[in-house]
matplotlib code that plots the C-alpha trace (Angstrom):
import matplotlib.pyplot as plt

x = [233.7, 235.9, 238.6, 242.4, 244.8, 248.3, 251.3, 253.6, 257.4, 259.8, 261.3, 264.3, 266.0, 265.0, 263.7, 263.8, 260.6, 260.2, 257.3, 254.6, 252.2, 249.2, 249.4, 249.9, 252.8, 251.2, 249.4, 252.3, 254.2, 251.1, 251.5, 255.3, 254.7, 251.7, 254.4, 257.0, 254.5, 256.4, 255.6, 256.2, 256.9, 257.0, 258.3, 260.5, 258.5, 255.6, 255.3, 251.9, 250.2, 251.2, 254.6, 257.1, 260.8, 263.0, 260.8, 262.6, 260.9, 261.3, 261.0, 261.0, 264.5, 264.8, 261.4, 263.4, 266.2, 263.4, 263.2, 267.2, 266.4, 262.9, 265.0, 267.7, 267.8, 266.0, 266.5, 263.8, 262.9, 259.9, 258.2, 256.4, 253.3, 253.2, 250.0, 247.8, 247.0, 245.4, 243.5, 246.2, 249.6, 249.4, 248.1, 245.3, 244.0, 241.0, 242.0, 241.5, 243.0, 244.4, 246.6, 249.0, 252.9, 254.5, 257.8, 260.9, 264.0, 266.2, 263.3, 263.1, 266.8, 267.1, 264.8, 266.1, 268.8, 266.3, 265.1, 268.9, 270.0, 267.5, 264.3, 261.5, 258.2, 254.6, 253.5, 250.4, 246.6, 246.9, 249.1, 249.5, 250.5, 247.6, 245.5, 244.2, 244.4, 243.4, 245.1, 245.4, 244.5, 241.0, 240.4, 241.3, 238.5, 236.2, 237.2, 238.7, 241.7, 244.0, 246.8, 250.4, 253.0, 256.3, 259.0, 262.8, 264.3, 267.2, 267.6, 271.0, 270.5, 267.9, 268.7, 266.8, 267.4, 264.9, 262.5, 259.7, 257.9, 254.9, 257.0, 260.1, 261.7, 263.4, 266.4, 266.1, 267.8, 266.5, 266.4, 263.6, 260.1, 260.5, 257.5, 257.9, 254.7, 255.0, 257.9, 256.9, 253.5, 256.2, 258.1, 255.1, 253.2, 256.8, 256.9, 252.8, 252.0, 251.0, 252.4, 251.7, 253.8, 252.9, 255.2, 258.0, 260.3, 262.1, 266.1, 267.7, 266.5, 269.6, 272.0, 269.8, 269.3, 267.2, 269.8, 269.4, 265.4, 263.3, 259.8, 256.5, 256.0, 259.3, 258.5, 255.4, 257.1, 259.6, 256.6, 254.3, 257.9, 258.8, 256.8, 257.7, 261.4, 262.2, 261.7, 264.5, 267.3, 265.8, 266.5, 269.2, 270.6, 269.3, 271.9, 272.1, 270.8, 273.0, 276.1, 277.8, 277.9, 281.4, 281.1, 282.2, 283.0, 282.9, 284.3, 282.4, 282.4, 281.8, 278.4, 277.1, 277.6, 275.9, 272.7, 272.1, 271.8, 275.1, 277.4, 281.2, 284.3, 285.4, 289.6, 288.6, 285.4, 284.9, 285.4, 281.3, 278.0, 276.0, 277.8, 276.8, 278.0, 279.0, 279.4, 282.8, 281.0, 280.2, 276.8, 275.2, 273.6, 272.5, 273.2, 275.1, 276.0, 279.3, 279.3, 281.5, 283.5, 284.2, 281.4, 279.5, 275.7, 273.1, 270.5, 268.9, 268.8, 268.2, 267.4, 270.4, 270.2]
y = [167.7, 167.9, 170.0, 168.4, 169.6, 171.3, 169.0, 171.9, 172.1, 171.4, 175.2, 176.6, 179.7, 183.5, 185.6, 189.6, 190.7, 194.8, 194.8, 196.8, 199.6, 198.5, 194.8, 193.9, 192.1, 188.6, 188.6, 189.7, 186.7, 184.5, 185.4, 184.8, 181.4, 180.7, 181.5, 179.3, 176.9, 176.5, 174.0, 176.8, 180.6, 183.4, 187.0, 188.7, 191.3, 193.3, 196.5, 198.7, 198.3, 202.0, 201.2, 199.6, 198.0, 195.1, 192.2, 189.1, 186.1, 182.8, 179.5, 175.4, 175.2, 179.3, 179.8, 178.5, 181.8, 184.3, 185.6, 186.9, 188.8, 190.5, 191.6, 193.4, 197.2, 198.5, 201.6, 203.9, 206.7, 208.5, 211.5, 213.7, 216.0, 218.7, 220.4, 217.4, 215.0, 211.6, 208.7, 206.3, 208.6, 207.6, 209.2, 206.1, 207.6, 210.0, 213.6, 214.5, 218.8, 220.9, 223.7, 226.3, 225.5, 228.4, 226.4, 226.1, 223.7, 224.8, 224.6, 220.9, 220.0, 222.1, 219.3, 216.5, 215.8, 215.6, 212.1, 210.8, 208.0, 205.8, 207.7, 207.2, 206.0, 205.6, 202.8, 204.2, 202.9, 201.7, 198.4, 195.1, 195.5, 193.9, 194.7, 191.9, 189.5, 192.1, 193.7, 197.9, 198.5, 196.6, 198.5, 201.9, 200.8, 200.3, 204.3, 203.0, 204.3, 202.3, 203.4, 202.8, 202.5, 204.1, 202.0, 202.1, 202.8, 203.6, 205.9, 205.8, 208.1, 210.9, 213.1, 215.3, 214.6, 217.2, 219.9, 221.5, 224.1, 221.6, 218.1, 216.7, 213.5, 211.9, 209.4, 206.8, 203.8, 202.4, 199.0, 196.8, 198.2, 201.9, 203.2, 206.1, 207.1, 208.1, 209.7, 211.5, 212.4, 214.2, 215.7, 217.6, 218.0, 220.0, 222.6, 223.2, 222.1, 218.5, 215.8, 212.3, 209.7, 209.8, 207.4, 204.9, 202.7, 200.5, 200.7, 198.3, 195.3, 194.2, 192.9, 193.2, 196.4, 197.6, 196.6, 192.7, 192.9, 191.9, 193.3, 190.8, 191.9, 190.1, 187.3, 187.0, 187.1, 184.8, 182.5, 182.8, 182.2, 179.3, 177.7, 177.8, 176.3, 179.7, 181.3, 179.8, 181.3, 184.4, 182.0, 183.5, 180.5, 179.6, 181.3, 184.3, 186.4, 185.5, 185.9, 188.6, 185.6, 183.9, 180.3, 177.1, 174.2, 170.6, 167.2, 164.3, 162.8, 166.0, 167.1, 163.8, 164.2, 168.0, 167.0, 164.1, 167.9, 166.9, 170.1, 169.4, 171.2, 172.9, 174.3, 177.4, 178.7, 181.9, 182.2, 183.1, 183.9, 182.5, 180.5, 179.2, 175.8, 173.7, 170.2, 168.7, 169.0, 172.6, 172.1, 174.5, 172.4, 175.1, 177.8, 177.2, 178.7, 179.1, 178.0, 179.3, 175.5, 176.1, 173.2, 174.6, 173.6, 173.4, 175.5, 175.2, 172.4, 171.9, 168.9, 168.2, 170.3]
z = [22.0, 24.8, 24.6, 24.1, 26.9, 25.7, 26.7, 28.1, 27.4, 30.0, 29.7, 32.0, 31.9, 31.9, 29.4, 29.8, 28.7, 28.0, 29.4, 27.2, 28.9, 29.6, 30.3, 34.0, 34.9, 35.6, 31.9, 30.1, 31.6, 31.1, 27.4, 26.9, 29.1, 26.2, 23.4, 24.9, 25.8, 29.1, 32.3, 35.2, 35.1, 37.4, 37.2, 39.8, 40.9, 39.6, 36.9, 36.8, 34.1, 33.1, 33.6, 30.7, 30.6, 32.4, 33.9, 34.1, 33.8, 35.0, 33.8, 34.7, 37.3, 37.2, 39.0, 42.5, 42.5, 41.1, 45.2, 44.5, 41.6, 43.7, 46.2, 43.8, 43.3, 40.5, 38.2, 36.3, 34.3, 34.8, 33.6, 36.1, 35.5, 38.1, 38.7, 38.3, 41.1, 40.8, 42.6, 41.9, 42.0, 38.4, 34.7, 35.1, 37.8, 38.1, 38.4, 42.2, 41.9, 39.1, 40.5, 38.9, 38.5, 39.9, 40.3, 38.1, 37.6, 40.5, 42.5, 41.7, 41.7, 45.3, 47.0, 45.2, 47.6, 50.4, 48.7, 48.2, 50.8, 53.4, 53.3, 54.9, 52.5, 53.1, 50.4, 48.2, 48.6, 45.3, 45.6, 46.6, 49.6, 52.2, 55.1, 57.0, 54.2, 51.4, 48.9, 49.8, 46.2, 46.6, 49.6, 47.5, 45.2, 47.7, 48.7, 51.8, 53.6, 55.8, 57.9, 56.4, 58.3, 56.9, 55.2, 54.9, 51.4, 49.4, 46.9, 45.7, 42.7, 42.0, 39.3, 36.8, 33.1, 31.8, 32.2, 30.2, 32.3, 33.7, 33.5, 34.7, 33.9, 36.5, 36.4, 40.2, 41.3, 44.2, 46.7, 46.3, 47.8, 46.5, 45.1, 42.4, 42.1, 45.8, 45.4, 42.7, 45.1, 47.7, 45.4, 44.3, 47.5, 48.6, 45.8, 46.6, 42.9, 43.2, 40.3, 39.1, 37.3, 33.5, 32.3, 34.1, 32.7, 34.2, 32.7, 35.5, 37.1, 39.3, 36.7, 33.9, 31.7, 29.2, 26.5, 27.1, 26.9, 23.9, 23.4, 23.5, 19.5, 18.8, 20.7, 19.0, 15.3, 15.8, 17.5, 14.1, 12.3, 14.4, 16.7, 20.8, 19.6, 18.3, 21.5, 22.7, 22.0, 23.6, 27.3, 29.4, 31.8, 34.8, 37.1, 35.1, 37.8, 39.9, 38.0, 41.2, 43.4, 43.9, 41.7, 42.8, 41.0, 42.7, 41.5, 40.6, 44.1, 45.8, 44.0, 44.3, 48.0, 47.6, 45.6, 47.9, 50.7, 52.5, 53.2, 51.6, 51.7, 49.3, 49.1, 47.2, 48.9, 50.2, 53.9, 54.0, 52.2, 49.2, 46.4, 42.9, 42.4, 39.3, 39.3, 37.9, 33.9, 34.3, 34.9, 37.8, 40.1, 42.4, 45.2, 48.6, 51.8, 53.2, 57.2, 59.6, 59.3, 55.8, 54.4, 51.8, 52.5, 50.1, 49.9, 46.6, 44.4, 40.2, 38.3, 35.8, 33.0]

ax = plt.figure().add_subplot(projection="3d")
ax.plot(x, y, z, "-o")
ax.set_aspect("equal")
plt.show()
């Protein structure tokens, strides 16, 4: 008998997922997607399959501003092993060298300043990052080695929130790109000991935190409860991420004029940068940028809500 197709709901919003360890960013939104029975979904930018916390996801009109929310700073906690170093920079990877901590706290805190600020990274084997078309972390598994090139980040908080004679847990907020498990990696090549992550949570993903997130086993209830319908109320609006930017609102003559992609003026716009723009009901309509001639220009566009 051939097998019925699902008719797939017309979902938009965001949801923040806590992610769960062990499930890879791409299935764990695969399975809230299931649960919502949603149309379109994407996430904003991928958590190992070790790691846990803040992944918001995107659904239906929010899939076209999920870009904003990858490039946003992120914040974490992690807990380092020192003395232990592995494949993958990570506690699933195989043990490479066991050596002696000889090192304390204040040897620790004394080189976290050196990591503070624009640093210089070199992004692991192990990630997603490609080489001539393929994946690094493909090329790990095949026990190749490729020459990185180093890479520009921010670290605009490193501090240590505890210690217990062979681990460390770490508090970092960092720009997009940053890598903790490398970090982690220099931190204990430096005091001669080697480390690994073995656990990281993300706590921040640009305006979201921890706080707002709901984990996939309440999902899951309120879907055996209720159906995909009760998952809704979980749906944060489309624009939530983008809730810094300056908003606009148009007139009814003015946003008809917008979605139709024809720059307008608008009296109370910013004299430059991105906008979020209602129409005259309060509805968002989409994101704009400010030219140099005061027109605000469309740049992204949403089907009425």
């Amino acid at each position: 008998m051939a097998q019925v197709k699902r008719i797939r709901r017309p979902v938009n919003g965001l949801l923040l997922l806590d992610k769960p360890r062990g499930l890879t960013s791409n299935a764990a939104l695969q399975k809230v997607r299931w649960l919502l029975n949603a149309e379109k979904a994407g996430h904003t930018g991928s958590l190992d399959p070790l790691a846990t916390g803040v992944l918001p996801l995107c659904f239906g009109e929010a899939t076209k501003f999920s870009q904003y929310l990858l490039d946003a700073d992120k914040a974490y906690e992690t807990l380092m092993q020192l003395g232990v170093t592995t494949a993958t920079g990570d506690a699933e990877g195989e043990i490479l060298e066991r050596r002696p901590v000889t090192v304390g706290r204040e040897d620790l805190e004394a080189l976290l300043p050196r990591f503070r600020g624009e640093i210089q990274q070199v992004p692991p084997m192990y990630s997603a990052l490609k080489k001539d078309g393929q994946p690094l972390y493909k090329l790990a598994r095949a026990g190749e080695v490729v020459e990185r090139a180093p890479r520009s980040v921010t670290i605009a908080r490193l501090e240590l929130l505890a210690w217990d004679e062979t681990q460390a847990r770490l508090a970092v907020a960092c720009s997009k790109g940053t890598y903790i498990r490398t970090l982690v990696e220099d931190l204990g090549a430096l005091l001669g000991c080697g480390a690994h992550v073995a656990e990281l949570r993300r706590v921040q993903a640009g305006p979201f935190g921890i706080a707002r997130s709901v984990s996939l086993e309440a999902l899951e209830q309120a879907h055996a409860e209720g159906g995909c319908e009760a998952l809704d109320p979980f749906l944060l609006p489309v624009d939530s991420g983008l809730e810094h930017w300056p908003l606009l609102r148009f007139s009814e003559h003015s946003a008809y004029y917008w979605l139709h992609g024809q720059p307008v003026r608008a009296p109370d716009a910013p004299r430059f940068g991105m906008v979020r723009v209602q129409d005259h009901e309060g509805r968002f309509i989409g994101i704009g940028e400010v030219s140099e001639d005061g027109l605000v220009a469309p740049k992204r566009l949403i089907r009425a809500q």
